[in-house]
FIKOLZA-1660 file (N, C-alpha, C; in steps of 0.1 Angstrom, whole numbers, plus 5000, padded with zeros to 4 digits):
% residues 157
   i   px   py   pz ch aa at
   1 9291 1346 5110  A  X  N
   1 9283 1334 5109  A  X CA
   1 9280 1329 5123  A  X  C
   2 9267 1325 5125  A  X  N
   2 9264 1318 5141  A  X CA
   2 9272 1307 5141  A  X  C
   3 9274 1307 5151  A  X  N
   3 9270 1289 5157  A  X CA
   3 9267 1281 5163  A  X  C
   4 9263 1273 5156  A  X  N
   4 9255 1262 5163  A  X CA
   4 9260 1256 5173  A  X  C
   5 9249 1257 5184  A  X  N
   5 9248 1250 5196  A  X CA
   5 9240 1240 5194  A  X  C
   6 9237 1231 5208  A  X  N
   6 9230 1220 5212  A  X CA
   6 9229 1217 5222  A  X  C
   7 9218 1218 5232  A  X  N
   7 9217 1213 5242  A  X CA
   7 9215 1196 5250  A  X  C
   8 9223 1190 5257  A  X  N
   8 9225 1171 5254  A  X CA
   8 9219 1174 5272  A  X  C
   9 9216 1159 5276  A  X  N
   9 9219 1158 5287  A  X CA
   9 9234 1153 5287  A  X  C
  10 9238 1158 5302  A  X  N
  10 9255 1156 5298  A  X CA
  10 9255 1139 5305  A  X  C
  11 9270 1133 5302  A  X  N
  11 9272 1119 5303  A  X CA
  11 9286 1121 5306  A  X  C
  12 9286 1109 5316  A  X  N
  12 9305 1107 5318  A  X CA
  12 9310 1112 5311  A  X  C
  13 9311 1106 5299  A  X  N
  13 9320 1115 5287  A  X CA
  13 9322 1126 5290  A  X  C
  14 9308 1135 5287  A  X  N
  14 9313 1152 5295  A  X CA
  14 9320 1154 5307  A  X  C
  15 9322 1149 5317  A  X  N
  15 9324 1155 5327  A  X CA
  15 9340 1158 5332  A  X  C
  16 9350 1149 5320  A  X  N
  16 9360 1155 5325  A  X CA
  16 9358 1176 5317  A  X  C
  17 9355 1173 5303  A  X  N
  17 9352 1189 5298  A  X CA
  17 9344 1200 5310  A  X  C
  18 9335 1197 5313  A  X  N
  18 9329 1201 5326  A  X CA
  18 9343 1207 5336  A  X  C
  19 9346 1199 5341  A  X  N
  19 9356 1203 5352  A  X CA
  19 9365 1213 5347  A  X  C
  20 9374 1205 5334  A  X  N
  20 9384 1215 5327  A  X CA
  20 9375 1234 5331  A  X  C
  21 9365 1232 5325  A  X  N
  21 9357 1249 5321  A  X CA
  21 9355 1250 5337  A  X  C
  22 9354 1241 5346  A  X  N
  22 9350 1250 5363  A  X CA
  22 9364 1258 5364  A  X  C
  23 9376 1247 5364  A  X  N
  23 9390 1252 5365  A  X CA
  23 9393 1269 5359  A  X  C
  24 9385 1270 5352  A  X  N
  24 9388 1282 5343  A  X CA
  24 9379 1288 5346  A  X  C
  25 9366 1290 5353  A  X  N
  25 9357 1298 5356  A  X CA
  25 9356 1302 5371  A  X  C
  26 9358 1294 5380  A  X  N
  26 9353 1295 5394  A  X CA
  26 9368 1294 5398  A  X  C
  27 9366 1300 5413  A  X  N
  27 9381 1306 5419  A  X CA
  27 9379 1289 5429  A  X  C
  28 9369 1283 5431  A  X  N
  28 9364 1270 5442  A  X CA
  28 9355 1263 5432  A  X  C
  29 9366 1253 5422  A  X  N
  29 9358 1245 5410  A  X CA
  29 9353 1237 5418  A  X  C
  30 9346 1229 5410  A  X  N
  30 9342 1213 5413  A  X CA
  30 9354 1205 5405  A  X  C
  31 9353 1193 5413  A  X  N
  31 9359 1182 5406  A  X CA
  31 9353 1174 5398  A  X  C
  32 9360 1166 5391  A  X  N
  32 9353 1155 5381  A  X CA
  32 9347 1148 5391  A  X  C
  33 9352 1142 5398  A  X  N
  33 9344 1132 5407  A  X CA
  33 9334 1139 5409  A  X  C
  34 9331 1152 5416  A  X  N
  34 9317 1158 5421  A  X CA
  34 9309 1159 5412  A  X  C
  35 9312 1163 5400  A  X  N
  35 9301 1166 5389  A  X CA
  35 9298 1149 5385  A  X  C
  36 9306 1142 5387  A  X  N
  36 9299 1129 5383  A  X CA
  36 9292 1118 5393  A  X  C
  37 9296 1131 5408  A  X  N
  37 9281 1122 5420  A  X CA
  37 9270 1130 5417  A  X  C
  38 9271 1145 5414  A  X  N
  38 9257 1147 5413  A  X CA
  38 9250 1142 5399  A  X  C
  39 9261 1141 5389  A  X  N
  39 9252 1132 5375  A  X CA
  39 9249 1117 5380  A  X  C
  40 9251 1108 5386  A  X  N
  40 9248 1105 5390  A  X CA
  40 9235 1098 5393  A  X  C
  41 9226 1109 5399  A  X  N
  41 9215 1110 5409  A  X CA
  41 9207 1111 5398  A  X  C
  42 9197 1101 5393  A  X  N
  42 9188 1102 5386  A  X CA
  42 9177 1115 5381  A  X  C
  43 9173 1121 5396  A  X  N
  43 9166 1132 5395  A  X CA
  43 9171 1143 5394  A  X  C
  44 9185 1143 5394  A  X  N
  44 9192 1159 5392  A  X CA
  44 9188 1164 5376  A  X  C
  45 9192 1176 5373  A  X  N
  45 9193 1178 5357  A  X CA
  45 9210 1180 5355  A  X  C
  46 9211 1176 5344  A  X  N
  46 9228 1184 5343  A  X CA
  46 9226 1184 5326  A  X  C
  47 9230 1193 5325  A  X  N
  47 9232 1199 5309  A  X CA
  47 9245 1202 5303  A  X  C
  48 9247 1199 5290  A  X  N
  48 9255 1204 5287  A  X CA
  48 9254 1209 5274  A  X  C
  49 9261 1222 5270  A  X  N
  49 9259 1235 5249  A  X CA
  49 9272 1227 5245  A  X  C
  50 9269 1220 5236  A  X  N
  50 9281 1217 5226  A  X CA
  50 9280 1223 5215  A  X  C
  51 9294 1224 5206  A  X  N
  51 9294 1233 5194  A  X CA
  51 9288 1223 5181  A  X  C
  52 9294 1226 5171  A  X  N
  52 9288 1220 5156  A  X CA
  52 9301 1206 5158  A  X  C
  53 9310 1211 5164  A  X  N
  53 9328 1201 5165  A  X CA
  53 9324 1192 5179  A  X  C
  54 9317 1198 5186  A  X  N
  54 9316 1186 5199  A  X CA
  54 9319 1193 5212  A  X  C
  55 9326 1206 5210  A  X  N
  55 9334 1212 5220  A  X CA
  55 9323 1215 5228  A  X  C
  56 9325 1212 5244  A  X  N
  56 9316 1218 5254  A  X CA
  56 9315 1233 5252  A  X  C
  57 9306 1239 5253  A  X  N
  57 9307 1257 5253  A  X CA
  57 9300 1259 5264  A  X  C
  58 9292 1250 5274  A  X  N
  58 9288 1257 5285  A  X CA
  58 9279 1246 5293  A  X  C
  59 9275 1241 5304  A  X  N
  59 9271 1234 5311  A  X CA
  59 9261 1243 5323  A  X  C
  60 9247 1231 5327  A  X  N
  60 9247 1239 5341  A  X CA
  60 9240 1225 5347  A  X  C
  61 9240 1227 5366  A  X  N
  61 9239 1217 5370  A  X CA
  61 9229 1220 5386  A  X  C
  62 9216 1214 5380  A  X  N
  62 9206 1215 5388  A  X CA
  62 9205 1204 5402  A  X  C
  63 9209 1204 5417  A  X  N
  63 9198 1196 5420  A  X CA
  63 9188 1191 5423  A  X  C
  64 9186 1181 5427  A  X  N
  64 9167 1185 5433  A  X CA
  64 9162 1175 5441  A  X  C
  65 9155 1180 5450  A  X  N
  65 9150 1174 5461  A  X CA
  65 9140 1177 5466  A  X  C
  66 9125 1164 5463  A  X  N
  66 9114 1167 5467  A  X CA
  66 9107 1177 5452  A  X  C
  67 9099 1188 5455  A  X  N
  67 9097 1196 5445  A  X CA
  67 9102 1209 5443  A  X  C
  68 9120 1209 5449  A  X  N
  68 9127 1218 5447  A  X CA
  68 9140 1213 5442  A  X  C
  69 9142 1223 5433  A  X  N
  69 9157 1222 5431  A  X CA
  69 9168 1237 5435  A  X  C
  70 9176 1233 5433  A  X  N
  70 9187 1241 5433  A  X CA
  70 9198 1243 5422  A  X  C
  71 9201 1258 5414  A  X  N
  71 9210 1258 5402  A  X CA
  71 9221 1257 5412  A  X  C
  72 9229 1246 5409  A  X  N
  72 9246 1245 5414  A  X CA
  72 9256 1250 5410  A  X  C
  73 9255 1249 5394  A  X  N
  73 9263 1255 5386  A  X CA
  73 9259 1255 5369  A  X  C
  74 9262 1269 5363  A  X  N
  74 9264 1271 5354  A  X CA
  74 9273 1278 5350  A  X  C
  75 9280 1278 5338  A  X  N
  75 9291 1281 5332  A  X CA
  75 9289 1281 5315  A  X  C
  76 9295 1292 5310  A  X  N
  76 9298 1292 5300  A  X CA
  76 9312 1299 5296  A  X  C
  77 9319 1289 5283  A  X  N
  77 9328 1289 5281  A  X CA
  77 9335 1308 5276  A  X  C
  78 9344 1313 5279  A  X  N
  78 9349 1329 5274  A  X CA
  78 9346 1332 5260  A  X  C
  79 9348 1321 5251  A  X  N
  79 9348 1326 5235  A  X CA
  79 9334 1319 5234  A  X  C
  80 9326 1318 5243  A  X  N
  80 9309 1314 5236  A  X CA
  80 9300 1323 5247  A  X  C
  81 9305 1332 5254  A  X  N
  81 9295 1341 5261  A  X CA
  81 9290 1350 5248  A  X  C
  82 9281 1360 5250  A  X  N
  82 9276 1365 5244  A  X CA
  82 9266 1362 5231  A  X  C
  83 9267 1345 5233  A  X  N
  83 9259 1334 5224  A  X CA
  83 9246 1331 5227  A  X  C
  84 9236 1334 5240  A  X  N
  84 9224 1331 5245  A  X CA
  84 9227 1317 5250  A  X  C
  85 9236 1311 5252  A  X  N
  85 9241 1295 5258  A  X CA
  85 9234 1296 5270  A  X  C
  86 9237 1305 5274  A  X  N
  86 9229 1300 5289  A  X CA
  86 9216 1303 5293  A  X  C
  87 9211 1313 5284  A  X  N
  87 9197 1314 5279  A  X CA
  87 9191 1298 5277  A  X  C
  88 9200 1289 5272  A  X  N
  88 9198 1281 5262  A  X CA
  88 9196 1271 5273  A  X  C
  89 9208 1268 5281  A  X  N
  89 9208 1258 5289  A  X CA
  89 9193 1260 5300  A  X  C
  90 9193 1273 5306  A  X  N
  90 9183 1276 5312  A  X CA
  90 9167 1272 5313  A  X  C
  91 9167 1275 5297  A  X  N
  91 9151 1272 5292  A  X CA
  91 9148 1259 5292  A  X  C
  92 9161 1247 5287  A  X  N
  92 9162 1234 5286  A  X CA
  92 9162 1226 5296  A  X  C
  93 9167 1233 5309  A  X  N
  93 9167 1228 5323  A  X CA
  93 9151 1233 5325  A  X  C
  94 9145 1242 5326  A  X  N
  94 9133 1245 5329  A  X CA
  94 9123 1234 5325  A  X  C
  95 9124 1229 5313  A  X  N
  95 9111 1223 5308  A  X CA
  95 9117 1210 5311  A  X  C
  96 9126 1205 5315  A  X  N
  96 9129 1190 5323  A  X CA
  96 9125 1192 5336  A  X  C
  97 9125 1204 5344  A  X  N
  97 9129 1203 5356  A  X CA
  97 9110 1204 5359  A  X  C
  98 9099 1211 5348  A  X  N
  98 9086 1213 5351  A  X CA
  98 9087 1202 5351  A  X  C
  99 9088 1189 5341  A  X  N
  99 9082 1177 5337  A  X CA
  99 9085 1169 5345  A  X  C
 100 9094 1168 5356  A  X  N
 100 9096 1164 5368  A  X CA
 100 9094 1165 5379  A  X  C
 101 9081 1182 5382  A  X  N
 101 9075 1181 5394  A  X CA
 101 9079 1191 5400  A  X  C
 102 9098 1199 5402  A  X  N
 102 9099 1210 5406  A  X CA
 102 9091 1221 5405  A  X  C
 103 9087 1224 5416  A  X  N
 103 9080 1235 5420  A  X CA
 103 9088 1247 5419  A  X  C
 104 9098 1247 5429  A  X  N
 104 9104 1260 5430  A  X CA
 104 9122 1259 5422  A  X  C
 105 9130 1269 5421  A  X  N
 105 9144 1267 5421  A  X CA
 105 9150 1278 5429  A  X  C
 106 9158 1277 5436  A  X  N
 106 9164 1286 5444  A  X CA
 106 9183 1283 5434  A  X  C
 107 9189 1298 5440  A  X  N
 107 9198 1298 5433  A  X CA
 107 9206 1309 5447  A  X  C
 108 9221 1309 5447  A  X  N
 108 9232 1325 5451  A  X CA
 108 9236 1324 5435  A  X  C
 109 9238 1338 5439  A  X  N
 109 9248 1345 5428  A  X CA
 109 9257 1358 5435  A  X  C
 110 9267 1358 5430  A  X  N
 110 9278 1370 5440  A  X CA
 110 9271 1383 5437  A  X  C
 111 9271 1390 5447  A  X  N
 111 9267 1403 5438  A  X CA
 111 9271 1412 5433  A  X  C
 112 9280 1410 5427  A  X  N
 112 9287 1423 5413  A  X CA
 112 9285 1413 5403  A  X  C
 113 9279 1403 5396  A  X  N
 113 9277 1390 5388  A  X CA
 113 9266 1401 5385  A  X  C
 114 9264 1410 5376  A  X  N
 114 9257 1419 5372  A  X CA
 114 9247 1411 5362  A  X  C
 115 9258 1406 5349  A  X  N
 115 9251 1398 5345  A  X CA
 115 9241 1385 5345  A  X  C
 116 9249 1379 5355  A  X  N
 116 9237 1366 5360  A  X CA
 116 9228 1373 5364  A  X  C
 117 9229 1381 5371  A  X  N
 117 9213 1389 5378  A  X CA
 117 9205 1390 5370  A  X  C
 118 9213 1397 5355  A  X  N
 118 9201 1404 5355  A  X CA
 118 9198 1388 5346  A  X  C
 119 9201 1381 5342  A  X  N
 119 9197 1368 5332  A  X CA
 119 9185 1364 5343  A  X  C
 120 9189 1362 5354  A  X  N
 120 9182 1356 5367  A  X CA
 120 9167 1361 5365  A  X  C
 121 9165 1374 5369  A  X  N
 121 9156 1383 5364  A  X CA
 121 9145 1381 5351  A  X  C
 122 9150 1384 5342  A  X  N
 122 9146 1385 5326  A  X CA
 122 9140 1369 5326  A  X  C
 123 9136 1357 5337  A  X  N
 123 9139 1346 5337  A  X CA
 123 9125 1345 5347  A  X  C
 124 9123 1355 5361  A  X  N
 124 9112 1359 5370  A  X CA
 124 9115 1354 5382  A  X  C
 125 9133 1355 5381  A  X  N
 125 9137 1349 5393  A  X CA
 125 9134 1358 5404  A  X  C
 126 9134 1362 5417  A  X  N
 126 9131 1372 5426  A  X CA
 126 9141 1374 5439  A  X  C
 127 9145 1384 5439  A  X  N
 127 9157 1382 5453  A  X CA
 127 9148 1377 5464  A  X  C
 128 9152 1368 5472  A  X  N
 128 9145 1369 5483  A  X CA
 128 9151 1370 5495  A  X  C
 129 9166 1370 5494  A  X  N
 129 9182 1373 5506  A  X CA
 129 9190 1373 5502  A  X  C
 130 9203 1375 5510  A  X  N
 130 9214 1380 5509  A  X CA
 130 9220 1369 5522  A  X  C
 131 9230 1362 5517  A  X  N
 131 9242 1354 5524  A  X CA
 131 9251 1364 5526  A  X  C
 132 9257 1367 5542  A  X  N
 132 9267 1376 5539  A  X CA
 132 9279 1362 5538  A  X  C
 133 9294 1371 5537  A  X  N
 133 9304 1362 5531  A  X CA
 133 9305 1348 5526  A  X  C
 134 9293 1344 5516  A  X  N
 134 9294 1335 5513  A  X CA
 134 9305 1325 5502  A  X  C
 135 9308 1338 5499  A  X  N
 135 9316 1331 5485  A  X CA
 135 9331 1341 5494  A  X  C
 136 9340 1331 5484  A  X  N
 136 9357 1330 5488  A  X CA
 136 9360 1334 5476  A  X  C
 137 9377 1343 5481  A  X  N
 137 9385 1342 5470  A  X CA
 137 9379 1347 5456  A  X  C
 138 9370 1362 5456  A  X  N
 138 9375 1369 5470  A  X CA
 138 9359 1369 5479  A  X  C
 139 9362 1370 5492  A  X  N
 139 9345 1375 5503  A  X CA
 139 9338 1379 5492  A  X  C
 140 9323 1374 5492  A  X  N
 140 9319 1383 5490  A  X CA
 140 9300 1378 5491  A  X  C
 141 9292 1387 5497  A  X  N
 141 9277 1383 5496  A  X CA
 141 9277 1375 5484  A  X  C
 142 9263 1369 5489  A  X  N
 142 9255 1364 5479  A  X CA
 142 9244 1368 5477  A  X  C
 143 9235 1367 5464  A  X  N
 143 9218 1373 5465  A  X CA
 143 9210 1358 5459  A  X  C
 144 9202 1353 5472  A  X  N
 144 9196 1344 5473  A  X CA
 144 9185 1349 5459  A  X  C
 145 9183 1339 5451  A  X  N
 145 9167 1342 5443  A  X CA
 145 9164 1328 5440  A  X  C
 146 9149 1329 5439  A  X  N
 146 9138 1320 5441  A  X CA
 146 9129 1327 5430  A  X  C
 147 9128 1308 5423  A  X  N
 147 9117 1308 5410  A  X CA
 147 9107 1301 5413  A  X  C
 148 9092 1308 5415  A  X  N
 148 9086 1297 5415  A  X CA
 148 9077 1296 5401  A  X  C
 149 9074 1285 5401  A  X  N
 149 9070 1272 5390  A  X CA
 149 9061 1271 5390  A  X  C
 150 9047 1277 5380  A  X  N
 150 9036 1278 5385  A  X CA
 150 9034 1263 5375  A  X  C
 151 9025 1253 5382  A  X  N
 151 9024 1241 5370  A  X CA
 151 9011 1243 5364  A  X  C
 152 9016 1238 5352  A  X  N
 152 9001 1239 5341  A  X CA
 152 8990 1236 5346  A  X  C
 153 8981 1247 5344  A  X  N
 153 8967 1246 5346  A  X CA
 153 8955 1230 5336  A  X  C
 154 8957 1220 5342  A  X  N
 154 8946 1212 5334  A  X CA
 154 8932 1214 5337  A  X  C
 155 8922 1210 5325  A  X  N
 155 8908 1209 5329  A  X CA
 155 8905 1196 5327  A  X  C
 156 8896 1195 5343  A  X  N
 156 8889 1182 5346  A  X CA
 156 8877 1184 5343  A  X  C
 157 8870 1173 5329  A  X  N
 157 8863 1171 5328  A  X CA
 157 8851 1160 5332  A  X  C
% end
């Protein structure tokens, strides 16, 4: 049987769940506090996949500045990968993040993250560098990609 997801913008409430799932995903989480300066900031996006019960299954966290943003973090929960969640979150950040003017998104991702790539990809993200040692625990590159955002074509009549 599926289940049901939902994409919310996330709220205090979320962000201790948030942190809990960094603790268990990232070797260098964020803290509650951090996820709740960048929720915060009006213009950021921050999302969060709840289940049918309420349970966070995955979050991601854009910020932005001017007509760029940057993905900071996304995450999905071990027993809800395989679900399109972050397909989910992705496309839901996307059409907030056009309707606000972002132009481009830049993102790292480690490079053996096989899967983010290729999601990145399937998405029209494009390498455009490589950070060496960027990420800790353990070293390792990063592959810079860049989305750009072409904005809807209007006709002036």
């Amino acid at each position: 049987m599926e289940t049901f997801f939902k994409i919310n913008d996330m709220t205090l409430a979320d962000t201790e769940g948030c942190a809990d799932l960094e603790q268990k995903i990232f070797a260098r989480s964020w803290s509650k506090e951090s996820i709740e300066d960048t929720l915060s900031v009006k213009e950021n996006v921050c999302l969060v996949a709840v289940d049918g019960n309420g349970v966070i299954a995955g979050y991601c966290i854009f910020t932005t500045s001017f007509e760029d943003a940057d993905l900071c973090r996304i995450a999905v929960s071990a027993e809800y990968r395989r679900k399109h969640i972050a397909e989910k979150l992705l496309e839901s950040a996307f059409k907030k993040l056009k309707k606000n003017g972002i132009n481009r998104i830049l993102l790292e991702v480690r490079k053996s993250n096989e899967a983010a790539v290729s999601l990145y990809k399937k998405y029209g993200f494009k390498e455009v560098g490589i950070r060496k040692g960027y990420y800790s625990e353990p070293v390792e590159d990063a592959l810079v990609f860049l989305l750009e955002i072409i904005p809807a074509i209007t006709t002036v009549h």
